[in-house]
N, C-alpha and C positions, 0 to 999 in steps of 0.2 A: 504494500500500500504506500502510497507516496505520499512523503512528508515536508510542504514548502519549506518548513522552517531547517529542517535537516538534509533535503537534498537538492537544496537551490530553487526550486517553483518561484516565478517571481510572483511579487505583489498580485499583476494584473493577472497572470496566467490562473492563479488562486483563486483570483473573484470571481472571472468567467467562466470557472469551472463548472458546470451545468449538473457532470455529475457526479461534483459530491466527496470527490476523490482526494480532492487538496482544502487544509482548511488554511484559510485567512484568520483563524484567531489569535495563531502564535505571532504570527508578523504584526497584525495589528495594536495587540498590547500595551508593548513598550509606546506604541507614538501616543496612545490614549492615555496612559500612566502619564508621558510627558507634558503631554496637553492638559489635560486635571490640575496636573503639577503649575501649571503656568497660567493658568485660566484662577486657581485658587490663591497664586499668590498677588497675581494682579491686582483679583476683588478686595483683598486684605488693603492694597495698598490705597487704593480709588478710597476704602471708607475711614483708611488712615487719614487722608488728606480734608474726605469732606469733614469726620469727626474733630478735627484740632481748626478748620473752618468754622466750625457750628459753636466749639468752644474747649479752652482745655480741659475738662472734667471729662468732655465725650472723646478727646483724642487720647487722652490718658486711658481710658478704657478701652479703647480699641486697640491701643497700642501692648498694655498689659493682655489683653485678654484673647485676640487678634489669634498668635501665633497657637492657642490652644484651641482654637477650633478649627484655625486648619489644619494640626495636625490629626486630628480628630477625624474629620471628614478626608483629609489623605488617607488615612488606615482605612476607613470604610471603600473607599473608592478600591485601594489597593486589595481588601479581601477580595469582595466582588470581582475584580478583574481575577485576583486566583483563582476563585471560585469557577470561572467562564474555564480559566485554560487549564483545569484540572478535568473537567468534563470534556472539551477537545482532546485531552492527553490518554483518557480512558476510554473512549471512542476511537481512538487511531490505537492503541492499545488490545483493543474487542478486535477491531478490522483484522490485526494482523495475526491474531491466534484461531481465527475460524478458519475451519477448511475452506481451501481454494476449489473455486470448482472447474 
């Protein structure tokens, strides 16, 4: 059974795969972990700015309080994502232990 992430399949070849054969979960991952990653520290930063805008008691707050919810919501993000490519892992794992027919 062929595995993008372990025997080259690119990106595209993955998606358009009609059947089934290649999965796009493993490639895809890491860019969604990095994009979470960057989308989460962004919003951190946006309510940094408006909260010390609005006033120092609210930038103080966001500032203190800020980096614990994203890493909060980074771990949940990141389960989930394990969660996704442990189900790809054991699904391309099933595939290659059935008999061939």
């Amino acid at each position: 059974m062929p595995n993008p992430a372990r025997e080259g399949a690119g990106f595209f070849q993955a998606l358009f795969d009609f059947s089934f054969t290649n999965f796009v979960t493993p490639i895809l991952v890491r860019f969604v972990y990095l994009l979470a990653t960057v989308a989460l520290v962004a919003t951190w930063l946006v309510l940094l700015f408006a909260g010390f805008v609005r006033g120092f008691g609210s930038g103080l707050t966001v500032l203190i309080l800020g980096p614990v919810f994203l890493v909060i919501y980074l771990a949940v993000i990141r389960m989930t994502l394990e969660f996704y490519l442990s189900v790809v892992r054991m699904s391309e794992d099933v595939h290659k232990r059935l008999p061939q027919a």
